[in-house]
C-alpha positions as CSV (number, residue, x, y, z in Angstrom):
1,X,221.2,226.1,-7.0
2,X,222.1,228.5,-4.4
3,X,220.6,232.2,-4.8
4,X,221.8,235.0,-1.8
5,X,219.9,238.6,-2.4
6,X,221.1,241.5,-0.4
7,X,221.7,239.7,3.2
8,X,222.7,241.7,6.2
9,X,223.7,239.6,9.0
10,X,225.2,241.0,12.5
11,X,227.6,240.0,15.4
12,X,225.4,241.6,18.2
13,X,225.4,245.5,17.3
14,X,228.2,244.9,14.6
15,X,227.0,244.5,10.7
16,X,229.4,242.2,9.3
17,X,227.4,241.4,5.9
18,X,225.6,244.5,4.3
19,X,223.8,243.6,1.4
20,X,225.5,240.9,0.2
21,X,224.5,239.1,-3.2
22,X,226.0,236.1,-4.9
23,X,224.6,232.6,-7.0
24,X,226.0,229.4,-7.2
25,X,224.5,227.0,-10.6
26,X,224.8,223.3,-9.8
27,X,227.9,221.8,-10.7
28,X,230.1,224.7,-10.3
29,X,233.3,225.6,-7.6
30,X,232.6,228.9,-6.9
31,X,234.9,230.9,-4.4
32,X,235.2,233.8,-2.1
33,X,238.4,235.7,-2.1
34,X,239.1,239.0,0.2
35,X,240.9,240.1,3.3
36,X,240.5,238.5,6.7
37,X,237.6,240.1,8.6
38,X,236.1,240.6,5.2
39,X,233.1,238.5,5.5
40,X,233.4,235.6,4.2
41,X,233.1,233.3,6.9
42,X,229.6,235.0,8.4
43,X,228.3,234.5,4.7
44,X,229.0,230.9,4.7
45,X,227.4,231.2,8.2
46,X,224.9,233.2,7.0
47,X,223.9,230.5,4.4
48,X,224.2,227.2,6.8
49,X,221.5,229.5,9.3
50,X,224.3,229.2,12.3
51,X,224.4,233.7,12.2
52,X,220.6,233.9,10.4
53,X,220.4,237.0,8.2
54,X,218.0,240.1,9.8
55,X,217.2,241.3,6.2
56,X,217.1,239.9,2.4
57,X,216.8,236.2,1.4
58,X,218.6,232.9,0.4
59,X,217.1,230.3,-1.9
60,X,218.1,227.0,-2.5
61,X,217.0,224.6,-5.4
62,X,214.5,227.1,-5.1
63,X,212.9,227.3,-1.8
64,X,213.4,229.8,0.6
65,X,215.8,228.6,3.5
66,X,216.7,232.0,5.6
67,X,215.1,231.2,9.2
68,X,215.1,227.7,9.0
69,X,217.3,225.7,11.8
70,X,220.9,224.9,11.1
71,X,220.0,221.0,11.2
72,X,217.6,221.6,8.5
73,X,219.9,223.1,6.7
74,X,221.8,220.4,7.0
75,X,219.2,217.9,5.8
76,X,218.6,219.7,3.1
77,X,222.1,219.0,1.6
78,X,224.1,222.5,2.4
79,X,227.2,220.9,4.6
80,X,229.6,223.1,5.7
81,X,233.4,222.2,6.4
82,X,234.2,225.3,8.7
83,X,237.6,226.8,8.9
84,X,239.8,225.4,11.9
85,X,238.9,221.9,10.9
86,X,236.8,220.5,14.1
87,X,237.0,217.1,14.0
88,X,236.0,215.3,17.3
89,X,240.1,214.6,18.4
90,X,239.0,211.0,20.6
91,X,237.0,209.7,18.1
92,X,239.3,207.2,15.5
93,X,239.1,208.2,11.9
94,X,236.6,205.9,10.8
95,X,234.1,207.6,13.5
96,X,234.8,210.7,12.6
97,X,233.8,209.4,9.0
98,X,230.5,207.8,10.6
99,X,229.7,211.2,12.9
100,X,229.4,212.7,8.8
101,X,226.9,210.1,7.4
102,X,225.1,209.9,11.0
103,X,222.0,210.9,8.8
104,X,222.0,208.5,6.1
105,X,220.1,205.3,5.9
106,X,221.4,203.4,3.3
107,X,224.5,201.0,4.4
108,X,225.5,200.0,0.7
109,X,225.5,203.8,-0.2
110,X,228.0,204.9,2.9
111,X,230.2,201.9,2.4
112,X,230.4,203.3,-1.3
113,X,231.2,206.4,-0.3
114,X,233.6,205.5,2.5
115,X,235.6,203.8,-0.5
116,X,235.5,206.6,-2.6
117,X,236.7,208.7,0.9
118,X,239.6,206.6,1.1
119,X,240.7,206.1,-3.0
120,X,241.3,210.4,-2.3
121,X,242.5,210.3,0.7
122,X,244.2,206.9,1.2
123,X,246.4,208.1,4.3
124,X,243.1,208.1,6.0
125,X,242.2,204.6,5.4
126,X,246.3,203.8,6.7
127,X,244.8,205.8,9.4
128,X,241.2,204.7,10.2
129,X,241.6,203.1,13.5
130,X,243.9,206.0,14.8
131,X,242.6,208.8,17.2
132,X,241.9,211.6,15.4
133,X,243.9,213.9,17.3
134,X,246.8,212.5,16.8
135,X,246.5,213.6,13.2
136,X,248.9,215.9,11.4
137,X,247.4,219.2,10.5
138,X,247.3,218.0,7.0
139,X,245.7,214.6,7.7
140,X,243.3,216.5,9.8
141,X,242.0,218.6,7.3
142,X,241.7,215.6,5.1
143,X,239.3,214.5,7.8
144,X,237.6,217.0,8.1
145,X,236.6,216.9,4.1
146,X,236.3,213.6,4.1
147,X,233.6,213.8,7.4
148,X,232.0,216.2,5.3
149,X,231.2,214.0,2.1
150,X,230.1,211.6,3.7
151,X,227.0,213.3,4.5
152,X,226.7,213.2,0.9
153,X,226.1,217.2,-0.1
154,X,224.3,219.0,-2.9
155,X,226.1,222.1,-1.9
156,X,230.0,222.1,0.3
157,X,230.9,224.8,1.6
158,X,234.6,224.9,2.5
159,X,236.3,228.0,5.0
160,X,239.6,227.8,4.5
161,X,240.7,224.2,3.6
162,X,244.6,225.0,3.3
163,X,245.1,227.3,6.6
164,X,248.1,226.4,8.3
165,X,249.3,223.8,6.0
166,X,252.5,223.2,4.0
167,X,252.6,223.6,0.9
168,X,252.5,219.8,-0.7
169,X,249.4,219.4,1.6
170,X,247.5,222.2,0.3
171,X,248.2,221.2,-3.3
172,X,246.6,217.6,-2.2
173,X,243.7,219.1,-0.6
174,X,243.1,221.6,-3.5
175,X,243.9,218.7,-5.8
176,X,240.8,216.5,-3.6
177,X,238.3,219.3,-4.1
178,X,239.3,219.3,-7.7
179,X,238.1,215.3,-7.8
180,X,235.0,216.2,-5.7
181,X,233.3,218.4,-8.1
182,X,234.3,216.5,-11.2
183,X,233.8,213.1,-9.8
184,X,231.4,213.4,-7.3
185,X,229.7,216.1,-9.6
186,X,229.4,218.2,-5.8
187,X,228.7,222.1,-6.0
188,X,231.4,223.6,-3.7
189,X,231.5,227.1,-2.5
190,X,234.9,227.8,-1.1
191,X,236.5,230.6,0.8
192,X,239.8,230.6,0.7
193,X,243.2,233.3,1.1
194,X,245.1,231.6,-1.7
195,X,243.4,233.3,-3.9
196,X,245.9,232.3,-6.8
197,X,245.1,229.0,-6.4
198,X,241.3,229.4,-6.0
199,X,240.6,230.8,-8.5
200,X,242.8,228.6,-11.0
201,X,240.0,225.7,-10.0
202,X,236.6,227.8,-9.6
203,X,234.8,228.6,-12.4
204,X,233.7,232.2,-10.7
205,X,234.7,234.2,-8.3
206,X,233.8,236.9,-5.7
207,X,235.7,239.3,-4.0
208,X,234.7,240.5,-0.7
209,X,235.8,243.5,1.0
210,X,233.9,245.0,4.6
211,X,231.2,243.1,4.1
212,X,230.4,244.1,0.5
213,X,231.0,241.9,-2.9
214,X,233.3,244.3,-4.4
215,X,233.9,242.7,-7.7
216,X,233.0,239.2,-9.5
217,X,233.4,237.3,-12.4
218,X,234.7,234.3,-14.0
219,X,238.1,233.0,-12.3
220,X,239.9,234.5,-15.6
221,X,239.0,237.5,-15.6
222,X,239.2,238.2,-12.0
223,X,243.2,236.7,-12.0
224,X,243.7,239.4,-14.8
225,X,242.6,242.4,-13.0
226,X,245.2,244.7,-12.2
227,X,243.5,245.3,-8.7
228,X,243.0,241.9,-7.7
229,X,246.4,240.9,-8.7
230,X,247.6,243.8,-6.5
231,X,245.6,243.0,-3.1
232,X,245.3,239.3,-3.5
233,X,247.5,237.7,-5.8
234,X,251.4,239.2,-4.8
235,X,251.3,240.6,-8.3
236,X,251.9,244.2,-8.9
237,X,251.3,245.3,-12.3
């Protein structure tokens, strides 16, 4: 589904990606463990055309995409939920949830997939005519994943879904992306600093370090090695 070969990408004068190289088949949750100021986040930039690539290429179902505009990106079924959750705060729930699908055509299929929104998220539907800034952190990030199925995506990309929350709110929204990619059969690419419990619901993994892959492989085998248990995992063996 999703093919990146050897993409540099820069802040200004500062390489953050140097020739980095990963795939994503359809179906799969595939995740991006490493340090902060790794480059994760300017990959899944990188991908969604928001920091384009100078060098190498990104294919999806296919086609070429590096150097096309964000918003076809977009059209094109990559949607990214970025890391800091961004939902528009004086719009009510149920807008924020209409702002995702703003693209779609079909009324019957959004009013299916505002129900299906809601049976994972049923705070939200308590909440649908409430600002969204007057969310919790946790209900916010719901939002925000919510907002983002409903543009209906081949491919999700997700920065950090469980930054700053506690800890029965990240086992709901881990638990969500879990129903997501079974249920909704959606590919999901997800970069996340609980690597632990990344990689116990990916089927791959990739660890990044300075703008590099350093290492990847199934989600097994990467929990069992002795390095990555060391740097990300709070294991030392």
């Amino acid at each position: 589904m999703l093919e990146v070969k050897n993409i540099r990408s820069f802040y200004g004068g500062i390489q953050a990606l140097k020739g980095v190289s990963i795939k994503v088949k359809e179906g799969e949750i595939v995740t991006l463990i490493g340090s902060n100021g790794a480059g994760k986040s300017t990959l899944l930039m990188s991908i969604c055309g928001v920091v384009p690539p100078r060098e190498g290429e990104i294919f999806f179902m296919g086609r070429p995409i590096q150097g096309l505009a964000p918003d076809r990106i977009f059209s094109l079924g990559i949607v990214q939920v970025p890391e800091g959750r961004r939902i528009f705060p004086l719009l009510t729930v149920k807008e924020n949830l209409d702002m995702g699908a703003y693209l779609r055509k079909d009324r019957d299929a959004i009013r299916k997939a505002n129900a299906y929104i809601f049976s994972i998220f049923p705070r939200l539907y308590e909440r649908r005519r409430q600002l969204a800034g007057t969310l919790s952190g946790g209900e916010q990030q719901m939002l925000a994943l919510a907002r983002g199925m409903m543009a209906n995506p081949r491919l999700l990309l997700l920065d950090e879904p469980s930054l700053g929350l506690a800890p029965v709110l990240v086992k709901t929204i881990f638990e969500a992306i879990t129903r997501i990619n079974s249920e909704n059969h959606t590919t999901i690419l997800l970069v996340e600093q609980k690597a632990a419990m990344a990689l116990h619901i990916a089927c791959r993994g990739y660890v990044m370090e300075t703008g590099l892959i350093a290492m990847e492989g199934s989600s097994h085998d990467l929990s069992c090695n002795r390095e990555v248990k060391r740097a990300y995992l709070g294991n030392q063996t």
